[in-house]
PDB file of the backbone (N, CA, C, O) and the ligand in Angstrom, with CONECT records:
HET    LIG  A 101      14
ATOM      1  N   UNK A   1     137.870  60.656  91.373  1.00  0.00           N
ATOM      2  CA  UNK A   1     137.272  61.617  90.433  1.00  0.00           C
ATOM      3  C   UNK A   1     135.853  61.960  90.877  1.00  0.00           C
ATOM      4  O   UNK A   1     135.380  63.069  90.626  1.00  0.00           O
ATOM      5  N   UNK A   2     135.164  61.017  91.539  1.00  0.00           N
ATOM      6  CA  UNK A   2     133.841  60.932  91.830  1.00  0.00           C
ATOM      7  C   UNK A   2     134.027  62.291  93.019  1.00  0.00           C
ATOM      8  O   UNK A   2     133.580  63.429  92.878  1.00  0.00           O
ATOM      9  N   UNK A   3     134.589  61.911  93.847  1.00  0.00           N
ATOM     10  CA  UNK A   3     134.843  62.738  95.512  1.00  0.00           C
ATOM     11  C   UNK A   3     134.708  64.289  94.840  1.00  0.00           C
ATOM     12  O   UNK A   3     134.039  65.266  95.177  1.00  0.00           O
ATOM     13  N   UNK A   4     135.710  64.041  93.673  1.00  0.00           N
ATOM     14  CA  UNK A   4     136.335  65.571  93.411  1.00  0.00           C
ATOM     15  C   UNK A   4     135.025  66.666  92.649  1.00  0.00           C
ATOM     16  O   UNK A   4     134.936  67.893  92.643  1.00  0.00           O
ATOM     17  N   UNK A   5     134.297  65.797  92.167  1.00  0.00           N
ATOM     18  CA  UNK A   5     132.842  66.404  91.303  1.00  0.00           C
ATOM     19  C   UNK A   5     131.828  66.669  92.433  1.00  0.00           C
ATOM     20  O   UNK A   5     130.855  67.416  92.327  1.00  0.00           O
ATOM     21  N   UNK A   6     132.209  65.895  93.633  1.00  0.00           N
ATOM     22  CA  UNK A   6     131.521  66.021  94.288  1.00  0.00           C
ATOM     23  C   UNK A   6     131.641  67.436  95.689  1.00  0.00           C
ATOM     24  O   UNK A   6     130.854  67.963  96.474  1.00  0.00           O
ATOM     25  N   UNK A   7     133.214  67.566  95.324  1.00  0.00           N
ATOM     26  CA  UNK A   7     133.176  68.858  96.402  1.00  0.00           C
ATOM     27  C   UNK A   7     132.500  69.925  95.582  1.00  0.00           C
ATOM     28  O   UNK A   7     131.612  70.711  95.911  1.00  0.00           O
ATOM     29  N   UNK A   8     133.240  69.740  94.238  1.00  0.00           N
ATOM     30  CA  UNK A   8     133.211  70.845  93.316  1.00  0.00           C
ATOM     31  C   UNK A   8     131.229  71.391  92.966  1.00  0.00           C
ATOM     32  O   UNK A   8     130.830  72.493  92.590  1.00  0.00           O
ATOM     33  N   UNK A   9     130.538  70.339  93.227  1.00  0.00           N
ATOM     34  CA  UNK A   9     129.592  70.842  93.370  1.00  0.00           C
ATOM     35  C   UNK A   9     128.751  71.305  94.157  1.00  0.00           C
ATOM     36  O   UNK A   9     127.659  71.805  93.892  1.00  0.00           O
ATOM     37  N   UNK A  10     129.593  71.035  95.848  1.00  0.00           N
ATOM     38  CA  UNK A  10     128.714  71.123  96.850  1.00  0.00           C
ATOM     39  C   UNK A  10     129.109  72.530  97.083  1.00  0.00           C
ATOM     40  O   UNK A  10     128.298  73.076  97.832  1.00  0.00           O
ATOM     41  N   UNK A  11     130.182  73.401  96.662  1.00  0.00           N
ATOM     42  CA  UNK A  11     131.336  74.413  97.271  1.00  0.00           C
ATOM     43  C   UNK A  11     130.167  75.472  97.283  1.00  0.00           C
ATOM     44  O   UNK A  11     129.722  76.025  98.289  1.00  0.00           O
ATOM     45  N   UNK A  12     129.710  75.669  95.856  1.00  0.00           N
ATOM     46  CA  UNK A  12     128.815  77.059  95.809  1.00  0.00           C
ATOM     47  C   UNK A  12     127.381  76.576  96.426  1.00  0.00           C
ATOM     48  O   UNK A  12     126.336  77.135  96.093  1.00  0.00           O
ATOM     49  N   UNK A  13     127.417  75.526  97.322  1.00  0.00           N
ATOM     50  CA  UNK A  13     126.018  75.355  97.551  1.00  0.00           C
ATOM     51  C   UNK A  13     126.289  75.560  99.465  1.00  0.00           C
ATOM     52  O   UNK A  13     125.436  76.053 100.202  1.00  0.00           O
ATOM     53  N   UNK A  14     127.539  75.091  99.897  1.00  0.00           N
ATOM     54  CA  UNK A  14     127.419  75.826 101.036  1.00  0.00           C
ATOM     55  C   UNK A  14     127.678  77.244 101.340  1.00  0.00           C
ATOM     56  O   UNK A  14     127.489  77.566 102.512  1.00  0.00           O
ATOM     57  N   UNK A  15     128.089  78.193 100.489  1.00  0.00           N
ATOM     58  CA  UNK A  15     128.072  79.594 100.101  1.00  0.00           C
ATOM     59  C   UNK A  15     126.962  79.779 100.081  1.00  0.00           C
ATOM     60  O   UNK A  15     126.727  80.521 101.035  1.00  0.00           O
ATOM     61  N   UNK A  16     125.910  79.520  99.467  1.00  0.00           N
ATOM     62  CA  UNK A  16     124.336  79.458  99.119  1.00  0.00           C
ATOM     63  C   UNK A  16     124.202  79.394 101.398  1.00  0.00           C
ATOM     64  O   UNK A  16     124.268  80.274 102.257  1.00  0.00           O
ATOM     65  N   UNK A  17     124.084  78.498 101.426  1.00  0.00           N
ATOM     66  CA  UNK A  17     124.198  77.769 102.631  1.00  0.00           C
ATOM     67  C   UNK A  17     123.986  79.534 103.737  1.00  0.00           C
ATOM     68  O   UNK A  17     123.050  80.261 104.071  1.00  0.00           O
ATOM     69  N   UNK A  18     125.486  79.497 103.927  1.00  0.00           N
ATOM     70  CA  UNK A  18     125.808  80.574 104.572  1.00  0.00           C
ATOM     71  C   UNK A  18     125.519  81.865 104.032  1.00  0.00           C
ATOM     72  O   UNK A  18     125.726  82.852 104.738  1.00  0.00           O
ATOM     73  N   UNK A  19     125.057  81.994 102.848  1.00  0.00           N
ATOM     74  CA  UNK A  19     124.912  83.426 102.835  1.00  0.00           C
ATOM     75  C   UNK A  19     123.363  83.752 103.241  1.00  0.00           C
ATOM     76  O   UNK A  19     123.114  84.822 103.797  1.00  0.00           O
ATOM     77  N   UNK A  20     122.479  82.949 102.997  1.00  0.00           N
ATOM     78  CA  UNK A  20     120.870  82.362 103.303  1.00  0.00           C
ATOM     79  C   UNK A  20     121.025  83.014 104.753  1.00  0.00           C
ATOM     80  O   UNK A  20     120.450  84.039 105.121  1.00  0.00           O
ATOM     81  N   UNK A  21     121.949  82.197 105.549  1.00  0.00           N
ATOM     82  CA  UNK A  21     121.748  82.517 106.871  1.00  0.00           C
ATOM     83  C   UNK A  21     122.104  83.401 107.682  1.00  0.00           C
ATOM     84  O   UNK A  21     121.876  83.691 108.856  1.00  0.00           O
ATOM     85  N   UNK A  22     123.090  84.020 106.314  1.00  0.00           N
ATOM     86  CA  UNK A  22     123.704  85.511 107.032  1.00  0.00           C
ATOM     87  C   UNK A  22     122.163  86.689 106.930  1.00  0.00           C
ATOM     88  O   UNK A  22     121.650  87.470 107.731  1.00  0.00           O
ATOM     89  N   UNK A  23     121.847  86.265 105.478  1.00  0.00           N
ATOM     90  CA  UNK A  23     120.464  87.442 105.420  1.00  0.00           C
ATOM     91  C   UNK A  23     119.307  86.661 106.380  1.00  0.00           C
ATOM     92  O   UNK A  23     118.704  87.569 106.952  1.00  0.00           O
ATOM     93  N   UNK A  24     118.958  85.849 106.638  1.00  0.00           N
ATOM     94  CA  UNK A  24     117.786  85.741 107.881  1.00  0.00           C
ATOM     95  C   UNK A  24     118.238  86.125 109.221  1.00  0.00           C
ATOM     96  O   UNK A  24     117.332  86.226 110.048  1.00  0.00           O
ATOM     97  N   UNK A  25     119.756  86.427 109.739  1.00  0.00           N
ATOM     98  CA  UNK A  25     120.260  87.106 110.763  1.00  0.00           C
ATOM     99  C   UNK A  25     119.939  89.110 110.749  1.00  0.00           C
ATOM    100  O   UNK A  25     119.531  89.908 111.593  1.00  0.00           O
ATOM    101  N   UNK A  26     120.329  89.199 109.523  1.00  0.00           N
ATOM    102  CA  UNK A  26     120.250  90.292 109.298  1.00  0.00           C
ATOM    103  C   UNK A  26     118.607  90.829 109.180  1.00  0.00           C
ATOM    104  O   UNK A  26     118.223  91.888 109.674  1.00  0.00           O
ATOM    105  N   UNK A  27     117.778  89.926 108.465  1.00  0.00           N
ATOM    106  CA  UNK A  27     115.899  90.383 108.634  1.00  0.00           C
ATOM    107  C   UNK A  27     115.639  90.457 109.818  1.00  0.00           C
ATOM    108  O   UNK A  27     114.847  91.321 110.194  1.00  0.00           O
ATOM    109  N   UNK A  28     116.287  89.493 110.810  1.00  0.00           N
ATOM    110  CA  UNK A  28     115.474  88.972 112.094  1.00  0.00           C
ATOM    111  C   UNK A  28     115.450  90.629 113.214  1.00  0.00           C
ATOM    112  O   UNK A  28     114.746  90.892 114.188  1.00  0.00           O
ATOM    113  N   UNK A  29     116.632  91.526 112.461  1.00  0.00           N
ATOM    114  CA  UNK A  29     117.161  92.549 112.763  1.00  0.00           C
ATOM    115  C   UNK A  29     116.438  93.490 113.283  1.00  0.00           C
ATOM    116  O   UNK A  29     116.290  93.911 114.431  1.00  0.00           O
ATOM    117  N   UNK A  30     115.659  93.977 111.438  1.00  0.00           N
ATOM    118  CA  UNK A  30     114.891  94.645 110.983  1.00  0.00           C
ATOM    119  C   UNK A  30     113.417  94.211 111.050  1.00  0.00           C
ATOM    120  O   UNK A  30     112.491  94.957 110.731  1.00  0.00           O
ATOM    121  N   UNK A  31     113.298  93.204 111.400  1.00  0.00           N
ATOM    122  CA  UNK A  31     111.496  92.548 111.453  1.00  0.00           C
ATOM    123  C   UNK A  31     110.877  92.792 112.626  1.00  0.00           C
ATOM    124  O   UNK A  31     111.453  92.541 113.685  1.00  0.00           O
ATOM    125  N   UNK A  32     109.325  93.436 112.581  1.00  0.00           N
ATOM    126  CA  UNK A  32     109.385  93.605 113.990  1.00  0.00           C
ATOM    127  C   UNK A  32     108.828  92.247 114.452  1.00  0.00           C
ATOM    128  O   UNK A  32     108.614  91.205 113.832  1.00  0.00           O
ATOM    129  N   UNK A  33     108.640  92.640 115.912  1.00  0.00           N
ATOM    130  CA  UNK A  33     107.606  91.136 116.579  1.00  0.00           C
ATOM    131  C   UNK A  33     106.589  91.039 116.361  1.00  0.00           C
ATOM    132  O   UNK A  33     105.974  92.101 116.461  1.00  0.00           O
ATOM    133  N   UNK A  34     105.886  90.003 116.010  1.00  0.00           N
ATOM    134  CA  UNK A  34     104.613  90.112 115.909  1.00  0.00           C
ATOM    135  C   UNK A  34     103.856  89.682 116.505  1.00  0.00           C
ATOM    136  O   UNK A  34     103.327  88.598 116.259  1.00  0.00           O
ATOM    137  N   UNK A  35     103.539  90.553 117.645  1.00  0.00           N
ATOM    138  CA  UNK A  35     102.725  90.515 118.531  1.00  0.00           C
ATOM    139  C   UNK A  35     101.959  91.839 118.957  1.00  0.00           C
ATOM    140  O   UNK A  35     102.607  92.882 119.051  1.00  0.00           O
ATOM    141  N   UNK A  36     100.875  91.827 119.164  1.00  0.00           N
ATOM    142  CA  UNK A  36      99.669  92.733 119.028  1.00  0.00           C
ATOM    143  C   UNK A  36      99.008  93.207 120.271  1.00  0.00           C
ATOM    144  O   UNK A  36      98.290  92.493 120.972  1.00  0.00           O
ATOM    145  N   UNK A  37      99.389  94.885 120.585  1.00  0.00           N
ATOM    146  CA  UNK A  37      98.946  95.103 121.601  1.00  0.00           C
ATOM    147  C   UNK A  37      97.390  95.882 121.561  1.00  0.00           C
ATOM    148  O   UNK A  37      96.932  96.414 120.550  1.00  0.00           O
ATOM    149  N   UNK A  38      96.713  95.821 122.865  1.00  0.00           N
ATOM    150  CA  UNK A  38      94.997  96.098 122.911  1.00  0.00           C
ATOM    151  C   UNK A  38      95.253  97.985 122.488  1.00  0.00           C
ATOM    152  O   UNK A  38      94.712  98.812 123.223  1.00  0.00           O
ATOM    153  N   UNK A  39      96.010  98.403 121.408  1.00  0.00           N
ATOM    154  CA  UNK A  39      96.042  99.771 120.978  1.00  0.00           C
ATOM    155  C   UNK A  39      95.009 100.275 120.168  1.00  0.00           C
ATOM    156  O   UNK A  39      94.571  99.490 119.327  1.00  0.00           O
ATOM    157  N   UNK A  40      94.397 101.669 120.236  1.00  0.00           N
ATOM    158  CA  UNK A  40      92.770 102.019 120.001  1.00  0.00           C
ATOM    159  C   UNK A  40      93.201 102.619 119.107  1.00  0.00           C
ATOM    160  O   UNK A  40      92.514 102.546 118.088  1.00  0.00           O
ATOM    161  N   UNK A  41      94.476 103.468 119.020  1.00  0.00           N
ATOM    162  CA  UNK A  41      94.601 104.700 118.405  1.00  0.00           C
ATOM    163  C   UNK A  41      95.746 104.984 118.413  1.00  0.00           C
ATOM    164  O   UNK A  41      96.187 104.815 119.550  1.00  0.00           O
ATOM    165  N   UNK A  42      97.054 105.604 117.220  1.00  0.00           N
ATOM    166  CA  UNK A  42      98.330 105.742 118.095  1.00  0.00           C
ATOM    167  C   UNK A  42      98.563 107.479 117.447  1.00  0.00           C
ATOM    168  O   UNK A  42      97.906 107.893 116.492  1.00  0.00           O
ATOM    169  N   UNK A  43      99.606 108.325 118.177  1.00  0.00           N
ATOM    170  CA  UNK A  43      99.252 109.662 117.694  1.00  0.00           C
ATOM    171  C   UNK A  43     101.020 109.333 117.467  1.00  0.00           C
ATOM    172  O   UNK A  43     101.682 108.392 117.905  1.00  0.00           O
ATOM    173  N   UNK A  44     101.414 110.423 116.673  1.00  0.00           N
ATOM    174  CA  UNK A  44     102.968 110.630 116.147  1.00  0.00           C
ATOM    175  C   UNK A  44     103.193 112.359 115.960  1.00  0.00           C
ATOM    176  O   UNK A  44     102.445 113.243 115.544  1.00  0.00           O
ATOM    177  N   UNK A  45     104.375 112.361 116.400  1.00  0.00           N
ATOM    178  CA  UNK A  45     105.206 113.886 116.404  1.00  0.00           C
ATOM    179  C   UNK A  45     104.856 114.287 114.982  1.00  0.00           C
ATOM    180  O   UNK A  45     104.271 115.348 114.763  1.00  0.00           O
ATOM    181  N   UNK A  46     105.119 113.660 114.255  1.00  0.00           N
ATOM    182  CA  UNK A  46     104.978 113.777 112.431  1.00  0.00           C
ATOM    183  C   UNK A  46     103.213 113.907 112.305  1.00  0.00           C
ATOM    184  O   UNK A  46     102.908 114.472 111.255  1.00  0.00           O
ATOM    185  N   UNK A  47     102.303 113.603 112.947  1.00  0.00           N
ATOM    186  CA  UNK A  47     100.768 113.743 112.518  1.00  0.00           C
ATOM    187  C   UNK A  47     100.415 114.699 113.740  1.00  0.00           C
ATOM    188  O   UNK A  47      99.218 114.591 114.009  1.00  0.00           O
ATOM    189  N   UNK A  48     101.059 115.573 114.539  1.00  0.00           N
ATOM    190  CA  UNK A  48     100.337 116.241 115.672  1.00  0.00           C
ATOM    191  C   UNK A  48      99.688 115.757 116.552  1.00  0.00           C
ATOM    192  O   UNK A  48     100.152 114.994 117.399  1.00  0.00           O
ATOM    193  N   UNK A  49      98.311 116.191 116.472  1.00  0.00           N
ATOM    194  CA  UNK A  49      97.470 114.995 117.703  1.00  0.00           C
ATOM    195  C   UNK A  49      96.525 114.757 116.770  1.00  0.00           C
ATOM    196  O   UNK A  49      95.438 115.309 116.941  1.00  0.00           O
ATOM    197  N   UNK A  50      96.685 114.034 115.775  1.00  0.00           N
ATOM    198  CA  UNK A  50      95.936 113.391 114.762  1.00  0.00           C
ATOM    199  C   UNK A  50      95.684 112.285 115.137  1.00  0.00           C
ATOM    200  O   UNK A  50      96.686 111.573 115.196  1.00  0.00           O
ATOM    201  N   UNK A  51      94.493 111.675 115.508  1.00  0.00           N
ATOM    202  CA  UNK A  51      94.634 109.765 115.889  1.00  0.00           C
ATOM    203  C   UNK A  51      95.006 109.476 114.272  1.00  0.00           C
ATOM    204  O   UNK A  51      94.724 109.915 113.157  1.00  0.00           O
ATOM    205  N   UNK A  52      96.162 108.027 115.158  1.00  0.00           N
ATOM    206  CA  UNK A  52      96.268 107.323 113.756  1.00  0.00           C
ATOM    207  C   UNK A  52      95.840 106.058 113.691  1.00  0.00           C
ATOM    208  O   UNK A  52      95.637 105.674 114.843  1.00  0.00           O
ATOM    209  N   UNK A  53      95.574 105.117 112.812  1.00  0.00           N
ATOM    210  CA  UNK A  53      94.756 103.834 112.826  1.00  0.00           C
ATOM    211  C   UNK A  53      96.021 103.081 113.651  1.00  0.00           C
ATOM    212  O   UNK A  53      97.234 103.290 113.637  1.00  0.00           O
ATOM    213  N   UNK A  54      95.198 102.129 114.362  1.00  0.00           N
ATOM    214  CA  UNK A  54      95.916 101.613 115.359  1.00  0.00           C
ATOM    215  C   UNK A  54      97.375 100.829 115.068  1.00  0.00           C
ATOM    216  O   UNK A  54      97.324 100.580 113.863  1.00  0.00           O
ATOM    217  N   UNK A  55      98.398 100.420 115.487  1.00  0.00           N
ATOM    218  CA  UNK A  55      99.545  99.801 114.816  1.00  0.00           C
ATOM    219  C   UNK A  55      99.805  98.588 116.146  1.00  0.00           C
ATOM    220  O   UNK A  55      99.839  99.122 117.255  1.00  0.00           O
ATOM    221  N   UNK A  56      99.964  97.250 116.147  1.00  0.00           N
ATOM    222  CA  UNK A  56     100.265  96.194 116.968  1.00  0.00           C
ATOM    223  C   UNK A  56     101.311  97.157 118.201  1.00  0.00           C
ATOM    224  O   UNK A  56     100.868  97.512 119.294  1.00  0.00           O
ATOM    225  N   UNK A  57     102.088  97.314 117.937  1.00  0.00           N
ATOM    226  CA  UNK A  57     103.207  97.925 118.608  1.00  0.00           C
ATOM    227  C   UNK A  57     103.825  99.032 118.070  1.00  0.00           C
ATOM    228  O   UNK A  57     103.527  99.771 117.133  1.00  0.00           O
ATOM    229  N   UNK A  58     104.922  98.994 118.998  1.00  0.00           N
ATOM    230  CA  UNK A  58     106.081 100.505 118.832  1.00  0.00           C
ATOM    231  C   UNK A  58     106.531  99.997 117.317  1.00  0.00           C
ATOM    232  O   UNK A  58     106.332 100.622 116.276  1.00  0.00           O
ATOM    233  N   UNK A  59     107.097  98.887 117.431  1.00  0.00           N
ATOM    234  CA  UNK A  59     108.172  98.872 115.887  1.00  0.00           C
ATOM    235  C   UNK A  59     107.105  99.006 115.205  1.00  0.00           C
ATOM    236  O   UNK A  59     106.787 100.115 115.634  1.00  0.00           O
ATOM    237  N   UNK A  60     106.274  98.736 114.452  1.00  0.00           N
ATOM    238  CA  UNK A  60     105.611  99.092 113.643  1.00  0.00           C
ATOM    239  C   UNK A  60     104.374 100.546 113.571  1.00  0.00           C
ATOM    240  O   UNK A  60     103.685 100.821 112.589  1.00  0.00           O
ATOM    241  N   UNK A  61     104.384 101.196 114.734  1.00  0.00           N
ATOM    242  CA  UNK A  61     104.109 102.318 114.915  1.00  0.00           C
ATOM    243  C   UNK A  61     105.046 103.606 114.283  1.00  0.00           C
ATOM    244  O   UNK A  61     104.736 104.545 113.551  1.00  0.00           O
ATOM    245  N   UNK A  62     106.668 103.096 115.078  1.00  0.00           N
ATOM    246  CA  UNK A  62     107.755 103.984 114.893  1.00  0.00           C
ATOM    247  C   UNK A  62     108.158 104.586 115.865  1.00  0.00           C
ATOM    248  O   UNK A  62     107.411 104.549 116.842  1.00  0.00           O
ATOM    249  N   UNK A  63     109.244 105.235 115.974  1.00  0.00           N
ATOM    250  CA  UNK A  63     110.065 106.078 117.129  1.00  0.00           C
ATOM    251  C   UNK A  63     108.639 107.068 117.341  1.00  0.00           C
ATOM    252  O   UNK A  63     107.571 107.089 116.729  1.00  0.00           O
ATOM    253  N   UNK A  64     109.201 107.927 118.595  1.00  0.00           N
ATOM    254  CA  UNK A  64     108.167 108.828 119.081  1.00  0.00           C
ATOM    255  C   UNK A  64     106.822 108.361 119.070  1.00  0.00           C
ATOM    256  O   UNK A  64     106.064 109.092 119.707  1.00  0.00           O
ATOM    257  N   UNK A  65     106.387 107.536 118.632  1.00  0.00           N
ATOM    258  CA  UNK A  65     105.074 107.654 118.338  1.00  0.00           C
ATOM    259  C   UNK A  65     104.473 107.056 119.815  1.00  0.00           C
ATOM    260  O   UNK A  65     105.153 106.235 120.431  1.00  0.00           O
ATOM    261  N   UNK A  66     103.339 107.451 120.277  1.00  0.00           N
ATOM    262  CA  UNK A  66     102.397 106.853 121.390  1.00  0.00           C
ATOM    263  C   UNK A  66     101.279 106.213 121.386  1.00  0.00           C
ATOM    264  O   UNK A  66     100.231 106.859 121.367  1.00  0.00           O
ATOM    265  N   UNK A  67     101.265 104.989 121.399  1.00  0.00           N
ATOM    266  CA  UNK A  67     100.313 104.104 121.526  1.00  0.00           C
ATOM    267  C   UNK A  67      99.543 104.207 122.419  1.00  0.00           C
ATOM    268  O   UNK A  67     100.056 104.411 123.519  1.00  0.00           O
ATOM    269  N   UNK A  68      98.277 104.132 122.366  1.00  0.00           N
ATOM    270  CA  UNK A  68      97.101 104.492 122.960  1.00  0.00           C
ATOM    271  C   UNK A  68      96.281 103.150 123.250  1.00  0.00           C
ATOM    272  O   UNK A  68      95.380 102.765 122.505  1.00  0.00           O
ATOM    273  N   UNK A  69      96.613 102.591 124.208  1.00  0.00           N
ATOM    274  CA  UNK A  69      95.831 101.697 124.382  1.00  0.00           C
ATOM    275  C   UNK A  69      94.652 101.248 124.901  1.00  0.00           C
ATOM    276  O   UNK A  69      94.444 101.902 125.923  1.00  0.00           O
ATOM    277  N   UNK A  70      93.858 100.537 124.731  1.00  0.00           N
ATOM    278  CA  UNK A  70      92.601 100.515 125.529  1.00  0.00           C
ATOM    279  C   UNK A  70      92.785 100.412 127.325  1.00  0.00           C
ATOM    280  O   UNK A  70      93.605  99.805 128.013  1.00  0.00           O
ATOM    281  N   UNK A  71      92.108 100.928 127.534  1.00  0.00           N
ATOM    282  CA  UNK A  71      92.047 100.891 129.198  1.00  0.00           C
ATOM    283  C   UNK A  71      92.792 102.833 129.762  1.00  0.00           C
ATOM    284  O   UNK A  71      93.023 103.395 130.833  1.00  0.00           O
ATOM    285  N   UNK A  72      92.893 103.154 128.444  1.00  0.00           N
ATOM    286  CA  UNK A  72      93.635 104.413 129.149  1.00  0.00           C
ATOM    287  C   UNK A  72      95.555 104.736 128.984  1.00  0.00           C
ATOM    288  O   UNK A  72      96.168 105.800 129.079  1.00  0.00           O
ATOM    289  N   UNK A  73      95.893 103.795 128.803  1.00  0.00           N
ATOM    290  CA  UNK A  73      97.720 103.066 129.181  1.00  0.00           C
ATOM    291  C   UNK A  73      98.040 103.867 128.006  1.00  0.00           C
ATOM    292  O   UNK A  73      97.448 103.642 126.951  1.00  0.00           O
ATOM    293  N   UNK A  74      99.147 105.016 128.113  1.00  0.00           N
ATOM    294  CA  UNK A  74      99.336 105.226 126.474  1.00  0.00           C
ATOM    295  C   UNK A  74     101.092 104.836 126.492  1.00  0.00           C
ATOM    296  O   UNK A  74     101.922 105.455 127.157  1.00  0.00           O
ATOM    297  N   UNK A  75     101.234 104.267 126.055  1.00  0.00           N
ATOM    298  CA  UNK A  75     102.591 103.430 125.872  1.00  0.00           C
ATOM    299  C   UNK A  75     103.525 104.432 124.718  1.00  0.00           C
ATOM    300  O   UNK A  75     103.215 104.074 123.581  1.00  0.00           O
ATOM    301  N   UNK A  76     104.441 105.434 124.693  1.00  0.00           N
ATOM    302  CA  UNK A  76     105.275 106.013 124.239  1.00  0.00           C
ATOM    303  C   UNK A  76     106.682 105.247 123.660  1.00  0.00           C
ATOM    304  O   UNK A  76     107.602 104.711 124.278  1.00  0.00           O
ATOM    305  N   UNK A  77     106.479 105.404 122.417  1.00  0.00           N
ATOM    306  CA  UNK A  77     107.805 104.707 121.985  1.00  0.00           C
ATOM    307  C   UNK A  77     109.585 105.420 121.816  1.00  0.00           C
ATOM    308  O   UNK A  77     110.040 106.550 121.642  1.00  0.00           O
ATOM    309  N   UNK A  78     109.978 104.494 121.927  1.00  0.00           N
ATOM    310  CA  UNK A  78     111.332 105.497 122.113  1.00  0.00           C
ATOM    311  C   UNK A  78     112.941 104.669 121.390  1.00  0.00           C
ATOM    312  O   UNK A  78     114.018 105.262 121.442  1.00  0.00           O
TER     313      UNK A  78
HETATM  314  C1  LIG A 101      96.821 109.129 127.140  1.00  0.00           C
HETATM  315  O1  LIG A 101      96.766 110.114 126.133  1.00  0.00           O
HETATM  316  C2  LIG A 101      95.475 110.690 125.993  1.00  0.00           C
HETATM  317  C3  LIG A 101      95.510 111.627 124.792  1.00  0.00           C
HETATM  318  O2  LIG A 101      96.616 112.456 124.858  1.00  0.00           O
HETATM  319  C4  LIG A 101      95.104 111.412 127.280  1.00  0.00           C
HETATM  320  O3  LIG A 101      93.805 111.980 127.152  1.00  0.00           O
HETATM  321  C5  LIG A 101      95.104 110.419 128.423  1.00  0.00           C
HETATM  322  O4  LIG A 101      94.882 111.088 129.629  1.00  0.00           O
HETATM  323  C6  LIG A 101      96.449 109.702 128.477  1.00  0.00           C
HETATM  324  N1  LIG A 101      96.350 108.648 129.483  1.00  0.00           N
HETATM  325  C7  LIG A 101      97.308 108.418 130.371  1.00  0.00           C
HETATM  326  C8  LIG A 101      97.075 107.275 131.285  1.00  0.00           C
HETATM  327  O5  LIG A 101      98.328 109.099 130.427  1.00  0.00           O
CONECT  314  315  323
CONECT  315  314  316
CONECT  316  315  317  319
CONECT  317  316  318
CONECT  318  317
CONECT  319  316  320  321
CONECT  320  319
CONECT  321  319  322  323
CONECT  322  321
CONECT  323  314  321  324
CONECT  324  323  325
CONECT  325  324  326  327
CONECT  326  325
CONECT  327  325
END
């Protein structure tokens, strides 16, 4: 009887379990990296040639957009 209270309570906790780890598969997706490039300025199709305040990288910049980095390097996202 003991065993049996005992699956019965673990059942919805490895569901818990696996579903936890299905959504941190799925963020790891959508999250960008976080790591930070020497960018001064980044310009976007959507702002013209507007400087925009600087963004670490592309994923968090966005598609099209071009990162402008110090030294000259303008890094185009795609
Ligand atoms: C980067 O873009 C800027 C602004 O459009 C431009 O003045 C500069 O020449 C570009 N630098 C390189 C290395 O392409």
């Amino acid at each position: 009887m003991a065993t049996c209270r005992f699956h019965i309570a673990c059942a919805p906790l490895l569901v818990c379990v696996m579903l936890l780890g299905k959504n941190q598969e799925g963020m790891e997706a959508v999250a960008c990296h976080q790591y930070c490039l020497e960018v001064d300025y980044i310009t976007c199709p959507s702002s013209g040639s507007e400087k925009l305040p600087a963004r670490c990288n592309c994923c968090m910049a966005g598609k099209g957009c071009t990162l402008h980095l110090s030294g000259g390097i303008n890094q185009t996202c795609n």
